[in-house]
C-alpha positions as CSV (number, residue, x, y, z in Angstrom):
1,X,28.4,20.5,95.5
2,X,25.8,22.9,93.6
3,X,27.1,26.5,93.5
4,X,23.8,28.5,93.8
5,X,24.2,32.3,92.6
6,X,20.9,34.2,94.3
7,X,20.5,38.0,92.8
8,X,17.9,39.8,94.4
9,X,18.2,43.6,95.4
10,X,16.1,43.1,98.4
11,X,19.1,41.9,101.3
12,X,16.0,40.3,103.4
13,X,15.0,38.3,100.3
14,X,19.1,37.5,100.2
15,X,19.3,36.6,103.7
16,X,16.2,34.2,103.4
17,X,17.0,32.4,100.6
18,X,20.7,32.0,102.2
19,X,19.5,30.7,105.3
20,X,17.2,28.3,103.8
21,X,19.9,27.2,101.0
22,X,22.8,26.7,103.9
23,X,20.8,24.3,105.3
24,X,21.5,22.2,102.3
25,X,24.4,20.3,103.2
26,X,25.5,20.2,99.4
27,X,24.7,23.9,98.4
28,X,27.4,26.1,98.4
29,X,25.5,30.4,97.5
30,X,26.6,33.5,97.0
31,X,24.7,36.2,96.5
32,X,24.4,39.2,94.1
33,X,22.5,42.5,94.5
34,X,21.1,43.2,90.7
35,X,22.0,41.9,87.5
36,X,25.3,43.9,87.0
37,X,27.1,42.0,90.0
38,X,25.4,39.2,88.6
39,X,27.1,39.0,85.5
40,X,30.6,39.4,87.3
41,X,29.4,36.6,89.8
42,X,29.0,34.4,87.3
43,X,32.2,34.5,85.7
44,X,33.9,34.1,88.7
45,X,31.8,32.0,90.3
46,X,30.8,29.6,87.8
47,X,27.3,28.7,89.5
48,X,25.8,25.4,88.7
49,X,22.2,27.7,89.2
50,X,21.2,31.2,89.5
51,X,18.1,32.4,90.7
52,X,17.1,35.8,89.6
53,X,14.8,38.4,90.6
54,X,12.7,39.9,88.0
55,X,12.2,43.6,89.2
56,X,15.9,45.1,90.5
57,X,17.7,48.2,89.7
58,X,20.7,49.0,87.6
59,X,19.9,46.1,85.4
60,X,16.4,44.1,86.0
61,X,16.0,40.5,85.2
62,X,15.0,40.3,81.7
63,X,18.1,42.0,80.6
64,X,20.5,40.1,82.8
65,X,18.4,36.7,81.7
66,X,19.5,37.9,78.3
67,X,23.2,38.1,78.9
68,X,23.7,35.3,80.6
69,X,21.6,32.8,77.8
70,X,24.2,34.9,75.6
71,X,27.5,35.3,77.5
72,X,27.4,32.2,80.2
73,X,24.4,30.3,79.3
74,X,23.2,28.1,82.8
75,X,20.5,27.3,84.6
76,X,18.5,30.0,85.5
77,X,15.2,30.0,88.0
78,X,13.3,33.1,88.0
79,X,11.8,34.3,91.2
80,X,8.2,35.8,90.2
81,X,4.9,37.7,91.8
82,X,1.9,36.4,91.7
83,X,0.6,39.6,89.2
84,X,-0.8,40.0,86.0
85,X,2.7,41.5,85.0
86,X,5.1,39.0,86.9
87,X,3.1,36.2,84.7
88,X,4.3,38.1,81.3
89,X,7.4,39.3,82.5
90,X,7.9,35.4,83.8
91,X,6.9,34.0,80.5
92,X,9.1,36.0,78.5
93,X,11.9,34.9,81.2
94,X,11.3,31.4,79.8
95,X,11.6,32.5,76.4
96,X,14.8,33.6,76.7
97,X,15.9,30.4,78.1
98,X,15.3,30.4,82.0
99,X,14.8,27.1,83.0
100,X,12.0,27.4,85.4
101,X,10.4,30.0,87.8
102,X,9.6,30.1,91.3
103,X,6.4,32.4,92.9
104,X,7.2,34.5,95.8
105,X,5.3,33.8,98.7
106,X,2.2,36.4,99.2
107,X,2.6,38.7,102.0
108,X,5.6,39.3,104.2
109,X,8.1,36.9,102.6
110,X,9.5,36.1,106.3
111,X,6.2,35.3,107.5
112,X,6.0,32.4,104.6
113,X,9.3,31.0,104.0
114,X,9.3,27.9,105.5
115,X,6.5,26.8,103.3
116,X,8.1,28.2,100.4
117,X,11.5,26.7,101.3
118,X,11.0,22.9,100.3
119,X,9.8,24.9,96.7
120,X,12.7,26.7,96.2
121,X,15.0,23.6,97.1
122,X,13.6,21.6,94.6
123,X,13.3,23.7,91.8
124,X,16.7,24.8,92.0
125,X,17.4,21.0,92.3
126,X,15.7,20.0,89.2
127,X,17.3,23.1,87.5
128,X,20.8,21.8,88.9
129,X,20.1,18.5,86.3
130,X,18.2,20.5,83.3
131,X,20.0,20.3,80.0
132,X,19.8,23.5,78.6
133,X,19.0,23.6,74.9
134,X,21.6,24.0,72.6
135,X,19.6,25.8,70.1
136,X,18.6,28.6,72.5
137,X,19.9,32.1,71.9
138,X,22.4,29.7,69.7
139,X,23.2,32.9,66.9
140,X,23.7,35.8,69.3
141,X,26.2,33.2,70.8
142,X,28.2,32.2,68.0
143,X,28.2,36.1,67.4
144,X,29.0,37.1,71.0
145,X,31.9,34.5,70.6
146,X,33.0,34.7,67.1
147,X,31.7,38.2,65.9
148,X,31.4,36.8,63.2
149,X,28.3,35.7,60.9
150,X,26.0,32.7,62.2
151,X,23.9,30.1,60.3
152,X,20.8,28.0,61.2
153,X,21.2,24.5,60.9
154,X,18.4,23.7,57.9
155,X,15.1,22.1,59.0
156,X,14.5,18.8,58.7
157,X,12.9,16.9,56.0
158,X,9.1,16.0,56.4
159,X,8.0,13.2,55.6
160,X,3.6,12.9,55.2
161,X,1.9,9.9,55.9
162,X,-1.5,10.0,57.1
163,X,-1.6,6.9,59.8
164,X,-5.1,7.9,61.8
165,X,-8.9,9.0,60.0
166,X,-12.3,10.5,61.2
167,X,-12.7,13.2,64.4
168,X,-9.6,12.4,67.3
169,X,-7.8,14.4,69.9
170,X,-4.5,15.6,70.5
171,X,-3.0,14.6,74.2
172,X,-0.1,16.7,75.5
173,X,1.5,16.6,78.6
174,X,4.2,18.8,80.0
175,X,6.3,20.5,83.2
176,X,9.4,22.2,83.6
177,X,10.5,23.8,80.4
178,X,7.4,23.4,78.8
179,X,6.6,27.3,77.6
180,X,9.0,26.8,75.1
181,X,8.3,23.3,74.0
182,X,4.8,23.7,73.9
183,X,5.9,26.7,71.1
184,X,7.7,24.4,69.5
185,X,4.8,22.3,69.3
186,X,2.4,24.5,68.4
187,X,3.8,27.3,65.9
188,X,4.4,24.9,62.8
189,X,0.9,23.9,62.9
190,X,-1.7,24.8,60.1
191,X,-4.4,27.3,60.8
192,X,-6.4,24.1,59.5
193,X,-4.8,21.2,61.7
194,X,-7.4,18.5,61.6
195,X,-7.8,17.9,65.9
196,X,-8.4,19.8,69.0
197,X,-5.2,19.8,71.2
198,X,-5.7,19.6,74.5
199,X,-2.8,20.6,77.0
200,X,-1.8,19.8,81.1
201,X,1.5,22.2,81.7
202,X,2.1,22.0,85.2
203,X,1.4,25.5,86.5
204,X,0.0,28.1,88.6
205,X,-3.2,29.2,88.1
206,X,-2.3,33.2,87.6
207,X,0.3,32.0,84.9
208,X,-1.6,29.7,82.6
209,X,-3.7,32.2,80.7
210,X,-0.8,34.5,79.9
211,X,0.5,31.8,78.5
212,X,-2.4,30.8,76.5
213,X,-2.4,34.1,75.3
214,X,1.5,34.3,74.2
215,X,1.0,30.8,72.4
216,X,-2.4,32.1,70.8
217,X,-0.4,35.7,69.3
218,X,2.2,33.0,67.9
219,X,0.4,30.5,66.2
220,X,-1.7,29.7,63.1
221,X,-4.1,27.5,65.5
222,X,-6.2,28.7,68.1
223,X,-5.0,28.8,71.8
224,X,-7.5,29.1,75.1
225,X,-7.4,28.6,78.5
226,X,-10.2,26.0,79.5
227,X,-12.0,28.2,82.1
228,X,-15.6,26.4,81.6
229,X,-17.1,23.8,80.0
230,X,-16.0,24.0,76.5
231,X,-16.7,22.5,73.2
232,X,-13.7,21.0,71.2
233,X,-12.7,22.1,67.5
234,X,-10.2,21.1,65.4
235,X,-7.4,23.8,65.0
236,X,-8.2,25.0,68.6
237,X,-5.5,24.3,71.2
238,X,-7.2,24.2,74.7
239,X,-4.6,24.7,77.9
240,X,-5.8,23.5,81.3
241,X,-6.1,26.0,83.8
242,X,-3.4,26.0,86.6
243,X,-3.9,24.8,90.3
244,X,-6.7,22.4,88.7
245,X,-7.1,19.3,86.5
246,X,-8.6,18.9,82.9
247,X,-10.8,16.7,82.0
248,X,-12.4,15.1,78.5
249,X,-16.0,14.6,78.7
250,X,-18.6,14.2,75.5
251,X,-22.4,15.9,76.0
252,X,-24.7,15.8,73.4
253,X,-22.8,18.4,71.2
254,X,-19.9,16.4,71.1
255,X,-16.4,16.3,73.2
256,X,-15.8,19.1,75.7
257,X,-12.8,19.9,77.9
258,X,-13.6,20.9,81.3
259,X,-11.8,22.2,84.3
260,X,-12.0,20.0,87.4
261,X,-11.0,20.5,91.0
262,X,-7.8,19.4,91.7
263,X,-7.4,15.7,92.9
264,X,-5.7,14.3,95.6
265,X,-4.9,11.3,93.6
266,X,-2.6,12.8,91.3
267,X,0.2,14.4,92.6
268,X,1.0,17.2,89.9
269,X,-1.7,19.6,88.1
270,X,-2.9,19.6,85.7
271,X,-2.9,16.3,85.6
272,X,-1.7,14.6,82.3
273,X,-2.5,11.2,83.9
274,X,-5.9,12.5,84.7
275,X,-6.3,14.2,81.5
276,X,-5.3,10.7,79.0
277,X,-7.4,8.6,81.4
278,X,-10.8,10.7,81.0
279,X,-10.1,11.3,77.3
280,X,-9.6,7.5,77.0
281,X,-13.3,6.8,78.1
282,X,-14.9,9.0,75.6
283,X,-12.7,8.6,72.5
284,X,-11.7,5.1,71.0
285,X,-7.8,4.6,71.4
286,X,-7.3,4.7,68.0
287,X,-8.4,8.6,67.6
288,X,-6.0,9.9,70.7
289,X,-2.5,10.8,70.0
290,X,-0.4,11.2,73.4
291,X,2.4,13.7,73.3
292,X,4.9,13.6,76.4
293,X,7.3,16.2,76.5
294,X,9.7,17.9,79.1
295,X,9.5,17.8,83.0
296,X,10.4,16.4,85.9
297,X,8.4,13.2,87.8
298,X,6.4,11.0,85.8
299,X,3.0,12.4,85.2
300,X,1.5,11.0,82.1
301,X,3.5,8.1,81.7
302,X,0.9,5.5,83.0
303,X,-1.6,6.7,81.5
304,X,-0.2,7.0,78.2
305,X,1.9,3.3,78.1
306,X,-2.1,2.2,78.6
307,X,-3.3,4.6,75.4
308,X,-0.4,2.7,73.7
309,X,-1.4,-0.5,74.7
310,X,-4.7,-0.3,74.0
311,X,-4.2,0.5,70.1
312,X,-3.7,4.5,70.5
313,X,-0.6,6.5,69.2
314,X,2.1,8.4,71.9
315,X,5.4,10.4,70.9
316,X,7.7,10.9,74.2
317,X,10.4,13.8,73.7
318,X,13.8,13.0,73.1
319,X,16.3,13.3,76.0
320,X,18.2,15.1,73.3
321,X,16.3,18.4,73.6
322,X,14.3,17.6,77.0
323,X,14.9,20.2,79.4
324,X,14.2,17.4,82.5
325,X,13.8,13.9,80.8
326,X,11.3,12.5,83.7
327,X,8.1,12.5,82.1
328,X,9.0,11.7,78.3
329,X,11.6,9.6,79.8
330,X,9.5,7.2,82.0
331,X,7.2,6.6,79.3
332,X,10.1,6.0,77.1
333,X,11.4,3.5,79.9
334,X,8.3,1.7,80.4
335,X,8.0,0.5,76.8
336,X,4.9,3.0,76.0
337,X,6.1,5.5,73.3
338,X,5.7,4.8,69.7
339,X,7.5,7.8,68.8
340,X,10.7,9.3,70.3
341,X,11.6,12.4,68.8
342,X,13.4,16.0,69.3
343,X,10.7,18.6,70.1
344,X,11.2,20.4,66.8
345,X,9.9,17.5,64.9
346,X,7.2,17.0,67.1
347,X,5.2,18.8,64.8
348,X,5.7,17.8,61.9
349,X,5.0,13.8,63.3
350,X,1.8,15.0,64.1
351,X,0.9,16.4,60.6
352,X,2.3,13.0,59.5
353,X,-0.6,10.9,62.2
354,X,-3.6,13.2,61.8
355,X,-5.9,13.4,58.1
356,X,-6.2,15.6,55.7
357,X,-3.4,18.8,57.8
358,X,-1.9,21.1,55.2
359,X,1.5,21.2,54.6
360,X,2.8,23.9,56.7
């Protein structure tokens, strides 16, 4: 059974969700009206996931996010407009350790439900299996439990070896929980990092350049959202617009990333598949380096087991620090990943495989 806590202040929203989730045979919901009865819930409840509103009374979203990461860390999916606003409030949700989001429907929520009901199941599904991470919110923890002093754990050693030469390309694929592992990816880097990243997160469309934004105020590299034709740098970081796929193309300039219409063919976008395969026809396999990293399905892992095959370099994500092991973990499974590592040393492996980076 998979206790579902639902907090929303709106008692429509709450009747909704609670029809749609009764209808799950092996749901068991109760509900909450803001993020004060939430907390209580909770701790008598014990849900397996909570979804939770972002805008509420008493106590709003982000602040009852925040307690719960520090008081009764567990599965949380946010429930998010489709604004400007909702996409930063959202992303900051997933900073402080929700594991995924959900967009309410446009309009009259009752007029849209059943389309958005097979959504909601299946997030709170896959959030049902997520692993949270154990270093999230891991001080203000120990403190909230201990009250007394907390220590990091010390980095990890780094080891350089340059292993690849000449002009190449990053290739990063990711889904659920990838916010915070594409920051973990991305904020060790040097300003100087020899290759153009190019990233497919699976996401809306009014999501993905707040978050190219957020990543861009936080790291040394360069962060865009690809919405036109555009050139590839080294030390730029180039996110694929949501609702659409990216694509690797060369023009007389030189490499370009470019966002495509979304194809029928591949079932999740952007599409990582999509994204290794046209990057594969452009660039010889021995200048792409395919990252795989949290989320659920198996986008990317085709595609990348034949970049591995074919004399090119991949890195899956551990299941150790995955949020969802599906992606990393079925190009783990089928033999393609000649790297398996947490997401905080992700990083530094890439320094390791790309020329001429500087020590960070």
């Amino acid at each position: 059974m998979i206790k579902v806590l639902v907090v929303d202040d709106s008692a429509l929203v709450r009747k909704l969700f609670g029809r749609v989730l009764g209808n799950e045979a092996d749901f068991e919901v109760q509900f909450a009206r803001n993020g004060v009865e939430a907390l209580q819930q909770i701790k008598d409840f014990r849900p397996a996931v909570v979804t939770l509103d972002i805008q509420m009374p008493e106590m709003g979203g982000l602040e009852c996010l925040d307690r719960i990461m520090v008081e009764n860390p567990c599965p949380v999916v946010m429930v998010s407009s489709r604004t400007a606003e909702g996409a930063e409030d959202t992303l900051e949700a997933l900073r402080l350790g929700a594991v995924d989001f959900v967009l309410k429907p446009a309009g009259a929520v009752s007029l849209r439900i059943d389309e958005f009901a097979p959504q909601l199941v299946q997030k709170i599904r896959i959030a049902a299996t997520a692993k949270l991470k154990a270093s999230v919110r891991l001080r203000e923890r120990v403190l909230h439990r201990t009250r007394q002093r907390g220590r990091s754990p010390a980095a990890p050693a780094r080891r350089r070896t340059a292993r690849a030469s000449g002009d190449g390309l990053v290739l990063v694929g990711t889904s659920t929980g990838g916010p915070s592992a594409l920051e973990s990816l991305l904020t060790p880097l040097p300003a100087n990092f020899p290759w153009p990243i190019v990233v497919a997160q699976h996401m809306p469309a009014s999501f993905t350049g707040a978050l190219a934004k957020r990543l861009d105020e936080l790291c040394a590299v360069h962060v865009v959202e690809v919405v036109r034709p555009t050139q590839l740098e080294a030390a730029h970081v180039y996110i694929g617009r949501g609702d659409a796929d990216l694509i690797v193309t060369r023009r007389a300039a030189g490499l370009m990333a470019m966002s495509a219409p979304a194809d029928a063919g591949y079932p999740w976008h952007p599409s990582t598949n999509r994204l290794v395969d046209s990057a594969m026809r452009h660039v010889a396999p021995e200048q792409l380096i395919g990252v795989l990293m949290t989320g659920m399905g198996n986008d990317g892992a085709a595609a990348m087991a034949r970049l591995h095959e074919a004399g090119g370099t991949t890195i899956a994500e551990a299941k150790d620090t995955a949020v969802v092991w599906g992606m990393p973990g079925e190009l783990v499974a089928a033999g393609g990943a000649d790297w398996t590592e947490p997401v905080h040393t992700i990083a530094a492996r890439l320094q390791e495989l790309t020329p001429n980076a500087a020590d960070p």
